[in-house]
FIKOLZA-1660 file (N, C-alpha, C; in steps of 0.1 Angstrom, whole numbers, plus 5000, padded with zeros to 4 digits):
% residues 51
   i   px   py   pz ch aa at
   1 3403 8118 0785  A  X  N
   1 3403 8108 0795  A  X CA
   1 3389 8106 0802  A  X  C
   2 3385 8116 0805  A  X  N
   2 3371 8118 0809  A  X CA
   2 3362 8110 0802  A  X  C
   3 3360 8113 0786  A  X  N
   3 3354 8109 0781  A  X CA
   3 3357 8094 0780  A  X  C
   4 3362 8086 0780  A  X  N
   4 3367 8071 0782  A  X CA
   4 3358 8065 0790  A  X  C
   5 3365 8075 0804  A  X  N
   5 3359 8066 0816  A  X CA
   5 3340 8067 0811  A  X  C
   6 3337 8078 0808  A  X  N
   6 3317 8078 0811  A  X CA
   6 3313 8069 0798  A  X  C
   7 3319 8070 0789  A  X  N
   7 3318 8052 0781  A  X CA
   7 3323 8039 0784  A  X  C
   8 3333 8039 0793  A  X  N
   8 3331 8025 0802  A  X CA
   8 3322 8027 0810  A  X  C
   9 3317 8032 0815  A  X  N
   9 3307 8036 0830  A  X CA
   9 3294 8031 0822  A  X  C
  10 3287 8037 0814  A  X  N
  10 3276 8036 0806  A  X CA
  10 3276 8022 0799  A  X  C
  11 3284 8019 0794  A  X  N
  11 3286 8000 0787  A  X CA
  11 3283 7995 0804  A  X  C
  12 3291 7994 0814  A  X  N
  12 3293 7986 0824  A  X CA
  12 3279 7988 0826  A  X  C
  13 3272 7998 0827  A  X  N
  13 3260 8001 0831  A  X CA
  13 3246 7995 0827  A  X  C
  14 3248 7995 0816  A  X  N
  14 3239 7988 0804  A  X CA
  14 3241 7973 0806  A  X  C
  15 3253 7968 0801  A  X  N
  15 3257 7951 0803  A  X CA
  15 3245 7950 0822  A  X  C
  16 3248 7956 0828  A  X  N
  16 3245 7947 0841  A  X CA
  16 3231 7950 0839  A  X  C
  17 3224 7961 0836  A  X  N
  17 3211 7962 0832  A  X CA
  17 3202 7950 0827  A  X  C
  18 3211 7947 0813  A  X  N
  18 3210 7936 0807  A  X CA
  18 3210 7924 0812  A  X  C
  19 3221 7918 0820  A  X  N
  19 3216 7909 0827  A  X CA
  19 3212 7907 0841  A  X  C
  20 3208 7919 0844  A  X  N
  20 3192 7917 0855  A  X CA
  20 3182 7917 0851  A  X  C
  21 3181 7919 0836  A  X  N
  21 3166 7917 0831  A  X CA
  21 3169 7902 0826  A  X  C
  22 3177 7898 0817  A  X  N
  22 3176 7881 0813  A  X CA
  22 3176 7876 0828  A  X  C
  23 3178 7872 0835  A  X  N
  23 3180 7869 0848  A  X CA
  23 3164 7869 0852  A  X  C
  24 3157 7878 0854  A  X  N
  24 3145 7880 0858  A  X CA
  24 3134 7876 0847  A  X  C
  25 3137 7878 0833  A  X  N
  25 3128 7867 0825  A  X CA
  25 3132 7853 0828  A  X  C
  26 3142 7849 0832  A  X  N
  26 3147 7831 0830  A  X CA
  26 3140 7829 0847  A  X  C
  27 3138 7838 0855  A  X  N
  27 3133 7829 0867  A  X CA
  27 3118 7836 0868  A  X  C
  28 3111 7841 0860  A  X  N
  28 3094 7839 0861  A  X CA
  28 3093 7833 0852  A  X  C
  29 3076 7824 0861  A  X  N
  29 3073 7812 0851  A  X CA
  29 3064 7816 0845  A  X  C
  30 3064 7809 0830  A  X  N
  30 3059 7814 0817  A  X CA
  30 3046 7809 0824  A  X  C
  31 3034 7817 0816  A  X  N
  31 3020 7818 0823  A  X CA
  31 3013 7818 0811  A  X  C
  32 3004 7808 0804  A  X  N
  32 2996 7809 0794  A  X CA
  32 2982 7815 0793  A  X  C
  33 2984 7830 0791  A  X  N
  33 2972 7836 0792  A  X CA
  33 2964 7839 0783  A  X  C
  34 2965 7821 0770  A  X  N
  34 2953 7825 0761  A  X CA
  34 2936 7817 0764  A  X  C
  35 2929 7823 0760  A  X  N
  35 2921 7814 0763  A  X CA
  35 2919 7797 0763  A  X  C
  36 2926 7794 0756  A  X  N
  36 2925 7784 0755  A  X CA
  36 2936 7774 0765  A  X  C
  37 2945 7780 0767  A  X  N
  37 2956 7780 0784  A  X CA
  37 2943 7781 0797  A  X  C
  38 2932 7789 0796  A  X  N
  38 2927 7791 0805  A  X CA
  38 2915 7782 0808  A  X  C
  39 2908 7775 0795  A  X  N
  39 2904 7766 0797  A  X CA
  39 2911 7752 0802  A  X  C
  40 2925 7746 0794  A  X  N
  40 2928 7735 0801  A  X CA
  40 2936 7738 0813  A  X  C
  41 2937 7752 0821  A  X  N
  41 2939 7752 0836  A  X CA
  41 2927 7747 0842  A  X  C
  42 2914 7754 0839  A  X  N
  42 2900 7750 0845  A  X CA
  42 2893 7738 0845  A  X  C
  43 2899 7732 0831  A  X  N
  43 2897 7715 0833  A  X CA
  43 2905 7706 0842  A  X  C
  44 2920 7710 0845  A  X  N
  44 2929 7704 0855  A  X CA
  44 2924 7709 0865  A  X  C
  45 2918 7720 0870  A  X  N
  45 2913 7719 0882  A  X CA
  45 2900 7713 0888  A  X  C
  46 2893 7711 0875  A  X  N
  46 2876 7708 0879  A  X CA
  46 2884 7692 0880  A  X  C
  47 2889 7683 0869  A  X  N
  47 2890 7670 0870  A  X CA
  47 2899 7666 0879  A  X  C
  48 2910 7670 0890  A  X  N
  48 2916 7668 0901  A  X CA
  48 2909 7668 0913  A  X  C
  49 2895 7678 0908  A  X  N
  49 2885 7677 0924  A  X CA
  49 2877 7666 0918  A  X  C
  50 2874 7662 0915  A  X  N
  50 2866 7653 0909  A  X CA
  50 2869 7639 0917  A  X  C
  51 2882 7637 0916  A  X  N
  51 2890 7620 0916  A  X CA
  51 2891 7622 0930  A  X  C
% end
Protein backbone atom coordinates (compact mmCIF):
# COMPACT_ATOMS: atom_id res chain seq x y z
CA UNK A 1 0.00 0.00 0.00
CA UNK A 2 2.70 2.22 0.88
CA UNK A 3 4.37 1.62 -2.02
CA UNK A 4 1.33 2.70 -4.32
CA UNK A 5 0.75 5.77 -2.65
CA UNK A 6 4.91 7.16 -3.16
CA UNK A 7 4.25 6.21 -6.92
CA UNK A 8 1.22 8.29 -7.17
CA UNK A 9 2.98 11.02 -5.05
CA UNK A 10 6.16 11.01 -7.42
CA UNK A 11 3.90 10.88 -10.95
CA UNK A 12 1.65 13.64 -9.34
CA UNK A 13 4.87 15.29 -8.64
CA UNK A 14 6.65 15.12 -11.83
CA UNK A 15 3.22 15.86 -14.05
CA UNK A 16 2.91 19.31 -12.11
CA UNK A 17 6.76 19.84 -12.43
CA UNK A 18 6.08 19.34 -16.00
CA UNK A 19 3.68 21.72 -16.41
CA UNK A 20 5.24 24.52 -14.57
CA UNK A 21 7.94 24.37 -16.79
CA UNK A 22 5.72 24.22 -20.27
CA UNK A 23 3.83 26.99 -18.74
CA UNK A 24 6.98 29.08 -18.06
CA UNK A 25 8.54 28.32 -21.66
CA UNK A 26 4.93 29.30 -23.42
CA UNK A 27 4.99 32.74 -21.40
CA UNK A 28 8.76 33.96 -22.04
CA UNK A 29 9.31 35.75 -25.14
CA UNK A 30 11.50 34.05 -27.54
CA UNK A 31 14.71 36.41 -27.80
CA UNK A 32 16.96 36.07 -30.97
CA UNK A 33 20.36 36.05 -29.75
CA UNK A 34 22.13 35.43 -33.03
CA UNK A 35 24.11 37.78 -34.45
CA UNK A 36 22.34 38.39 -37.06
CA UNK A 37 18.85 38.90 -34.67
CA UNK A 38 21.22 41.52 -33.19
CA UNK A 39 21.97 43.32 -36.06
CA UNK A 40 18.30 43.69 -37.35
CA UNK A 41 17.35 44.79 -33.54
CA UNK A 42 20.12 47.63 -34.08
CA UNK A 43 18.85 48.65 -37.36
CA UNK A 44 15.09 48.96 -35.95
CA UNK A 45 16.38 51.01 -33.46
CA UNK A 46 18.89 53.31 -35.34
CA UNK A 47 16.02 53.68 -38.33
CA UNK A 48 13.00 54.53 -35.71
CA UNK A 49 15.35 57.36 -34.30
CA UNK A 50 15.97 58.49 -37.48
CA UNK A 51 12.07 59.22 -38.76
Amino acid sequence: MCEKEMWAYLLTYNLIRLLMAEFTMMSEPIVDKTEAGSKRANEKIWSSKKA
